[in-house]
N, C-alpha and C positions, 0 to 999 in steps of 0.2 A: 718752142716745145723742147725741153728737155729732159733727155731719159738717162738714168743711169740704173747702174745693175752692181750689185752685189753679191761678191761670190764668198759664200761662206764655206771654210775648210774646217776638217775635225781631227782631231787627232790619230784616227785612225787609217788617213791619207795614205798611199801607199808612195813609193819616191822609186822611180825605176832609173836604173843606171843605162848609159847612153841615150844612144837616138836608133830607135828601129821604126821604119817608114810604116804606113798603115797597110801597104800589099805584102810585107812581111806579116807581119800579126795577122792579117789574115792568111798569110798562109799556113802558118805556126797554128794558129786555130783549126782552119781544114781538115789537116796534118791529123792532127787528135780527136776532131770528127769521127774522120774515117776511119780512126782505130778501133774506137769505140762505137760505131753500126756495125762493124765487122763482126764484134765482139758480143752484137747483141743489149748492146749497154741501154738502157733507157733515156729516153728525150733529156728528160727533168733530169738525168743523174748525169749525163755525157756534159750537157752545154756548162754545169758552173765547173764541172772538173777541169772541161778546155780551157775555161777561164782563168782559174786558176793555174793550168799548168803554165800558159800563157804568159800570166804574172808572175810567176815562180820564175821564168826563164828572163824576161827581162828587168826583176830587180837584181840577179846573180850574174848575171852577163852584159856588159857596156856597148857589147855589137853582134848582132847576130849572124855576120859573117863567123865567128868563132862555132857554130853549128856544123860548119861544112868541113871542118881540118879536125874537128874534136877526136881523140883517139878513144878509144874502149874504155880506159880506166875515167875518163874524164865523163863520158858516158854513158856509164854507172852508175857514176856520182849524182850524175845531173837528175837522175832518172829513182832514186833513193831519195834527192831532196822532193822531187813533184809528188812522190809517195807521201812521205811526210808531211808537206804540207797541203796536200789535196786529196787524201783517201777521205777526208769526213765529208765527203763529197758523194765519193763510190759507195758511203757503207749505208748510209740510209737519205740521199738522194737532196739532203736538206743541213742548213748549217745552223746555230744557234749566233752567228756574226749579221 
């Protein structure tokens, strides 16, 4: 018996810089959870925004150790890119991707 498997990729693949362990991403997901119950945010609109914030953070950063020293201006930045690339998330709950 043999089996093989075929793994089809799209162009749309996303390519994340370093290595962050899966108890990080999940904690980096939690993290944004809990912002957003706090916040009131809805199920459907919280869980693809963490996703994306998630992806936002580790295609612009090669190790998530850099979260913990990151100073205010860096910060900022980081926090302007998750906007940017995750508000069509907040603003009606659904993506056309």
């Amino acid at each position: 018996l043999t089996v093989t498997f075929s793994v089809k990729t799209s162009a749309t693949e996303k390519t994340y810089a370093g290595t962050y362990t899966t108890e990080t991403i999940r904690q980096l997901w939690q993290m944004c959870s809990v912002a957003h119950q706090q916040a009131k945010v809805p199920v459907n609109v919280y869980r693809r925004n963490c996703d994306c914030a998630v992806d936002t953070m580790r295609s612009n950063y090669d190790n998530s150790s850099v979260f913990s020293t990151m100073e205010k201006p860096e910060s900022e930045k980081l926090s302007v890119l998750v906007r940017l690339n995750c508000n069509k998330y907040r603003l009606n709950g659904t993506t056309t991707n």
